[in-house]
C-alpha positions, 0 to 999 in steps of 0.5 A: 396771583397774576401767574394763576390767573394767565394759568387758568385762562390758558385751562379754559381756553385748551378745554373750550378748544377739547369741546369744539374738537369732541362736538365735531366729531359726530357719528354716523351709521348707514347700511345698504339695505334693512331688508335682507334675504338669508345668506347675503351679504350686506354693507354696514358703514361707521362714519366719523367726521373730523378725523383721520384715523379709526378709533380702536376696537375694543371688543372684537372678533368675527362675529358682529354684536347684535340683539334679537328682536324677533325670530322665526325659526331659532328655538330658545330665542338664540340669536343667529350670529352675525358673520363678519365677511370683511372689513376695510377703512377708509379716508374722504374728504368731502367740502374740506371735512374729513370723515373716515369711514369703516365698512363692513361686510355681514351676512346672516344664516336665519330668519329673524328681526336683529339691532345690530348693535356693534363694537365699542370703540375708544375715542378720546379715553371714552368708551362709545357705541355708534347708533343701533341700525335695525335689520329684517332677515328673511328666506327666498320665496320657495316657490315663485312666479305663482299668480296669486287667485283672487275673486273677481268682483262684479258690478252690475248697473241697475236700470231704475226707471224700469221698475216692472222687471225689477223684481225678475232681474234681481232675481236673476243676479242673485241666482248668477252671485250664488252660482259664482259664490257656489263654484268658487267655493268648490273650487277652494275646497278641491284645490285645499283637499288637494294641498292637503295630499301633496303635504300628506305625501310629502310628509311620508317621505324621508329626510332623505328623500325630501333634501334629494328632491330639493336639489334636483329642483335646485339643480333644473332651475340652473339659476347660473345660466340667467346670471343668478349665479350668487341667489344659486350658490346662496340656496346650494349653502342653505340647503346643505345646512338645512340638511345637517341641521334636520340630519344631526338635530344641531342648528347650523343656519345660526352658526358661521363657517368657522363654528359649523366646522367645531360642530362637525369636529364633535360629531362621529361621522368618518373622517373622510365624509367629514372633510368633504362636508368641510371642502363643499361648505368652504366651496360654495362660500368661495363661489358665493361672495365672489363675482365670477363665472364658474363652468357647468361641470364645476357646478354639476361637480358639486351637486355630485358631492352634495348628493353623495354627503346625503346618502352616505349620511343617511342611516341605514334603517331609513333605506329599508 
């Protein structure tokens, strides 16, 4: 009886000594920033504290797991994937805790509210999930530096103790707010009227058109001569894959580089212009996500190229 009694007080202490060590262990998630624009890269970061080495991923792969809550452009409520970039571990110790951390690197192809749900880990022979974090992806403005019109409000200082022109000077300032009234009305009806050609206009023009006329935009602005170079080369990606996507009717905002590559491997274009797709999207990436100065006639090389993939993917009935 003696020998069980030792035994089981020994069991309670090692168990008490587990919960201490597992109630230690808390886990803790923090991103860079929840508002993000589409094609850059943000940081997710799983903390852990009490512990020196990462737990096992159980689920992996490049495409980071995550719900879709809202979606303003994918059809059929598909959730855009979510790109690993990269991922890296490390350890620090902070008021002699220990806590390592694993960071990565995401980056998100379409407009959309996502919970990034995440990989399931191993801890202990459990299976855990860190807390959701809750991501807003929109796009670039498309047009910017454009003041916002407003009407101008007007008070006016009403003299009460002359009560004989009263009568004149309300008079007067209702005549004044009906001519105010009167313009600004004309005024937006012109200005709508003249919205509604440009749109008009616009939309007569091909595919071919439209994409040629947003890169030449693209190409004048020279976002990498006012130290945009990254917002430049994010723009270039969406606008190359806004093409193929309106071009082949398959969607390849949603899909990451190495899925946009199986998409066109099972479409029929030449193998020549399907190799050039191929080197200008892995280009513009390399250029993107990394922080370096890049020569004019490299970037006027690859508008070349981009110019060049439009027309020569254009059918020919659209020429004529």
């Amino acid at each position: 009886m003696v020998f069980f009694s030792s035994m089981r007080y020994y069991l309670n202490v090692i168990l008490l000594v587990i919960g201490f060590q597992s109630f230690g262990q808390s886990l803790d998630v923090r991103i860079s920033d929840s508002e993000i624009r589409v094609g850059d890269i943000f940081e997710l970061n799983y903390i852990i504290s009490n512990v020196e080495k990462f737990p096992v991923t159980i689920n992996t792969g490049d495409v980071f797991p995550s719900e879709l809550l809202t979606s303003d452009t994918t059809e059929n409520k598909i959730i855009p994937a979510v790109e690993i970039l990269a991922f890296s571990d490390s350890l620090v110790t902070i008021n002699e805790m220990s806590q390592v951390i694993r960071s990565y690197q995401l980056i998100v192809w379409d407009s959309c509210a996502l919970s990034l749900i995440g990989f399931e880990y191993s801890i202990l022979d459990s299976v855990v999930r860190f807390p959701p974090v809750y991501v807003n992806v929109s796009y670039y403005d498309s047009k910017e530096g454009i003041e916002l019109m407003d009407i101008v409000e007007r008070f006016h200082d009403w003299n009460k103790a002359n009560k004989a022109n009263k009568s004149e000077s309300d008079l007067t300032w209702l005549i004044k707010v009906l001519i105010i009234m009167f313009a600004v009305l004309l005024g937006l009806f012109f200005l709508n009227r003249r919205i509604k050609r440009k749109k008009f206009k616009e939309s007569q023009k091909s595919l071919e058109e439209v994409t040629l006329d947003q890169i030449q935009s693209l190409q004048k602005a020279e976002l990498w001569k006012n130290g945009l170079l990254k917002e430049h080369f994010v723009r270039f990606s969406h606008l190359l894959r806004s093409y193929l996507t309106s071009r082949y009717g398959i969607s390849f905002l949603d899909k990451t580089t190495k899925q946009s590559i199986t998409l066109l491997d099972s479409l029929s274009i030449d193998e020549t212009l399907k190799n050039k797709i191929l080197q200008l999207l892995k280009n513009s990436d390399l250029v993107k996500f990394a922080d370096s100065n890049i020569e004019d006639r490299t970037i006027l090389v690859l508008f070349n190229d981009l110019k060049s993939i439009v027309i020569q993917t254009t059918p020919i009935i659209e020429e004529t």
